[in-house]
N, C-alpha and C positions, 0 to 999 in steps of 0.2 A: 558241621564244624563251625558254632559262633564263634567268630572272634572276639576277644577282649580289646577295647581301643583305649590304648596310653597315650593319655595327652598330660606331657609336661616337658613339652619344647614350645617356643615360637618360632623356629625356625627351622629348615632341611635337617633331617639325620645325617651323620657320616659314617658311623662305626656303632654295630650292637655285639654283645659280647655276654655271652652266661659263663658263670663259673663253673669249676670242673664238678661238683655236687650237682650243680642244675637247679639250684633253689633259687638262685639270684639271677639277675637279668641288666648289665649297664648297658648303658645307652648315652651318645655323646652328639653335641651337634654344633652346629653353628653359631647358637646362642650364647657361646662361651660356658655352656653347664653339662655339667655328668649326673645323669642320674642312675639310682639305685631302685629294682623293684622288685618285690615276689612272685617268681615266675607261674605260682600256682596259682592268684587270684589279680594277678598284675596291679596289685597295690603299690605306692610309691612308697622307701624303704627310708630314703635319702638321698641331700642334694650333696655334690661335690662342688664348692664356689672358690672362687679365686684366678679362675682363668683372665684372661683382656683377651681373648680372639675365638675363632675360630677352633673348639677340639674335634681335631680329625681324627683321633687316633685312641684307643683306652685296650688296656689290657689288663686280667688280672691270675693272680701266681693259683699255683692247683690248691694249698691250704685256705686263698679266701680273705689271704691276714692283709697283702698288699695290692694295691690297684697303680697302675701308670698310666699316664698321659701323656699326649703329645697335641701342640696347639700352635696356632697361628701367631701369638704372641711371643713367637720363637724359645718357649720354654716348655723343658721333659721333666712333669712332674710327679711325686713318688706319694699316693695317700694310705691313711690306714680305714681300713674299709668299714670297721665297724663305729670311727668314730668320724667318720668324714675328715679328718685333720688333714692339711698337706705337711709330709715330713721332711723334704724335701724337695726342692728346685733344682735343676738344673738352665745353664742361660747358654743361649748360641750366636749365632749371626741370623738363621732364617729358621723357617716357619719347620716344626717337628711332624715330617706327613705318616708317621707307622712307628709304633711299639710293638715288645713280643718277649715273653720272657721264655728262656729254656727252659728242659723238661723236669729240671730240678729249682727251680726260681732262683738259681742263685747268680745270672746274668738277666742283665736287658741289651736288646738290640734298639736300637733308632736309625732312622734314617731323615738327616735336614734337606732342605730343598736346595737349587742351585738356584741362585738369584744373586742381583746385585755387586756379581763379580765372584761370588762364592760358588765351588762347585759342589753338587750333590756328595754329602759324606755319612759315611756310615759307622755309627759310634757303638762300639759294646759297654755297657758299664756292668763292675762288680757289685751286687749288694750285698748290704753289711744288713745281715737279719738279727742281727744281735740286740737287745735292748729295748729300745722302741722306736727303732730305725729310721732317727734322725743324725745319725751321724753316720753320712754316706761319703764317697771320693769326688771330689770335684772334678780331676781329668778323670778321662774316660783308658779303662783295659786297651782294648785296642782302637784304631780311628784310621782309616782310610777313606778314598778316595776314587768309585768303579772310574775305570777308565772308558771313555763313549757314552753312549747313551745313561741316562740319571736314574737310578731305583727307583720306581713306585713304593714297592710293598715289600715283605721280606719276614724271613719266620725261620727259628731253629731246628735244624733234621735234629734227626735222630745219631747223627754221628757227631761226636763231642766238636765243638769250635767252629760247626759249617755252620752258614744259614745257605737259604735259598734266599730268589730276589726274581720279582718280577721289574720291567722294563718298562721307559716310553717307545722303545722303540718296538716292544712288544716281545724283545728278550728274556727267557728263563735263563738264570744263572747259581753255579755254587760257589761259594767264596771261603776259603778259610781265615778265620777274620784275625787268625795270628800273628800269620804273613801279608795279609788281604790280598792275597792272589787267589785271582778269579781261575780254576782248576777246568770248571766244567760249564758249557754254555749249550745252547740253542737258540740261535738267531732267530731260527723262523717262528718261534714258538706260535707267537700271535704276529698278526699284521698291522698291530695298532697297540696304544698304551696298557698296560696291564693294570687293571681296575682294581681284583680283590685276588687274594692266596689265603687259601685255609687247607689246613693241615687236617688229614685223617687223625681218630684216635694215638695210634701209634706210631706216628711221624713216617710211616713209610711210602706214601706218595700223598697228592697235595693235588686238589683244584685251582685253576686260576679261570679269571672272565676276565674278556677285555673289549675295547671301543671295538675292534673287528668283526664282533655278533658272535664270537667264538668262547665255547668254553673248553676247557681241555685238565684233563687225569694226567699228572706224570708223577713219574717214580721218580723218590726225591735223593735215592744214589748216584740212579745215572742218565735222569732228565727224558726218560724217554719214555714221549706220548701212550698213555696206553688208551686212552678212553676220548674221543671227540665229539661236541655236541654244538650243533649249529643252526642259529635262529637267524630271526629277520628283523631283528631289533640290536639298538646297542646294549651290553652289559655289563653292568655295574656292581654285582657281586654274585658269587655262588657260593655255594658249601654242601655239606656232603650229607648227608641222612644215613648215622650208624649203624641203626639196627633193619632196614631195610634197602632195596637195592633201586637207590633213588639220587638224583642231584637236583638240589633247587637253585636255578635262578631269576635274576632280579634284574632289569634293567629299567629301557627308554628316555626317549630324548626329551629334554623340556618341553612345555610347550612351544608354539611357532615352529619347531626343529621339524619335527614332523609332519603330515597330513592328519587331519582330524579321525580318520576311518581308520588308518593305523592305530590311533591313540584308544580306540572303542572295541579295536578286537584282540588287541596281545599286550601292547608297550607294558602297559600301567599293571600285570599280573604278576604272583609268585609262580613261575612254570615247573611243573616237575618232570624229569625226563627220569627214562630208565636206565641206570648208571648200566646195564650190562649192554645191553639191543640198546643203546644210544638214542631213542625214540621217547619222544614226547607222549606222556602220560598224564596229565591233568596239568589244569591253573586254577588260580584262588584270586577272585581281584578284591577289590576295595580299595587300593590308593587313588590318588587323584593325579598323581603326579608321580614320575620317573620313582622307582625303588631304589633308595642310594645302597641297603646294606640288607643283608639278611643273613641269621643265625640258629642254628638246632641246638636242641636240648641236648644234652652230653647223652641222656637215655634214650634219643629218638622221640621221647613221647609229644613236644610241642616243636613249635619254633616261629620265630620272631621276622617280621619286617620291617622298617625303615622308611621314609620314604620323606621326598620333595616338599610335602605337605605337610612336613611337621609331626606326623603322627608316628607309634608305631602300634603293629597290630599284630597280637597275639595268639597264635591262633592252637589249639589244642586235638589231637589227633582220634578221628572216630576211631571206632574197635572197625570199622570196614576198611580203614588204611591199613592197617595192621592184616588183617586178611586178602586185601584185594591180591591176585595172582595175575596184570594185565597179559604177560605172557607165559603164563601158565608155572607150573611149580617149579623153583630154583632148590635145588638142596647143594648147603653148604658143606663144600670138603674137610675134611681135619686134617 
């Protein structure tokens, strides 16, 4: 399984993202740049310019036609994908750490950070798809305020006007963003910040990773755990492998954070565990440094890493992943 290595950041990844087709591959970092690439020969496609900070945060709609951002320069920007344009801006008080559009793109969620006297707030905005989607609403649909601990992350179920929300304090929560009451929680979720949340295919349960070395399955009705995997490292993203019965994740500490013998036998790999037996079933290294983000192809067939080091690497799936049975044959119910 060579991987393909994308080099067009100078700095840490935050956020990789392929579209719903699986042709395209964004990729967001530190460097204030988005880019754009072909997930089949990982050639670079396009740049997104215009940021001043840090983008944490990129999503894009199932048609491919709109992409969003979210960056340190405290603005949630709206481009058009195939011609790089930015079509709109949004402006805040603080830094935009998570975008996510619904299963019909015709919302975004954001979430700003709490600083400087501001507290963590979570915006829905309407898009206006009409045209050529520079005439957008400047307030936002709905706008609240979780009460306790601050949103990390956050993504639309499947049932119209919730999201989900991962926590610092390492709480899952549902929120109806109408009323923005918080309906349905789980304190214990994690025991530390919630790093990354990604949504199955069909929005009916969801992976989360967090600083606790914990990753964890829950149903995105009723928040309740079904799948738990647990390493010796911290974790900084997972996600889900569609067409087999797999979860990968991504973490570790910077350097210094660590011991050097930790950093040479796990931190620095993409781990795959077996989403059913919760057991660890291969790694794939090559970074150099902590995995901030990792992504699969919508068809299973590749998927994407991130990492501290500026790079990401693409790695493509033998026909022996696709057969391997580590514990023995699963057949799927109907």
């Amino acid at each position: 399984m060579r991987p393909i290595l994308l080099q067009g950041h100078e700095r840490p990844l935050t956020q990789l993202k392929f579209n719903t087709a699986g042709d395209l591959l964004f990729s967001c970092s530190k460097d204030h740049v988005i880019n754009a690439w072909y997930s089949h020969n990982g050639e670079r496609l396009g740049t997104y310019d215009g940021n001043n900070g840090t983008v944490w945060t990129v999503d894009v709609d199932s048609e491919s036609r709109f992409l969003v951002s979210g960056s340190a320069d405290n603005t949630l920007r709206l481009w058009n994908v195939a011609s790089g344009k930015c079509l709109y801006t949004w402006e805040f008080p603080t830094a935009v750490r998570r975008v996510a559009f619904n299963e019909d793109n015709s919302k975004i969620v954001c979430i700003t950070e709490q600083r400087m006297g501001y507290q963590c707030a979570i915006r829905v905005f309407e898009i206006n798809r009409e045209a050529d989607g520079t005439t957008q609403s400047e307030e936002p649909l709905y706008l609240f305020n979780p009460i306790g601990s601050k949103a990390t992350v956050c993504a639309f179920t499947l049932t119209p006007n919730v999201i989900i929300t991962g926590h610092e304090s390492g709480k899952v929560a549902l929120f109806n963003v109408e009323t923005g009451q918080e309906f349905e929680s789980n304190e214990r979720a994690h025991g530390a910040r919630v790093t990354d949340l990604q949504l199955s295919s069909d929005r009916t349960y969801c992976i989360t990773s967090s600083e606790d070395k914990i990753a964890r399955i829950h149903d995105t009705k009723t928040l309740m755990v079904i799948k738990t995997y647990t390493t010796e490292t911290t974790l900084n993203s997972a996600a889900l492998a569609p067409t087999q019965p797999y979860v990968l994740l991504g973490g570790g500490q910077p350097p210094g954070m660590g011991t050097r013998t930790s950093a040479q036998n796990a931190e620095f790999k993409t781990r795959f565990w077996h989403k059913v037996y919760e057991e660890e079933v291969g790694r794939v290294k090559g970074h150099f440094g902590p995995i901030n983000t990792i992504a699969v192809h919508p068809a299973g067939t590749c998927f994407a890493s991130g990492g501290e080091d500026g790079f990401i690497r693409l790695h493509h799936f033998d026909d022996s992943y696709f057969k391997a049975q580590p514990f023995g044959a699963i057949e799927a119910e109907d």
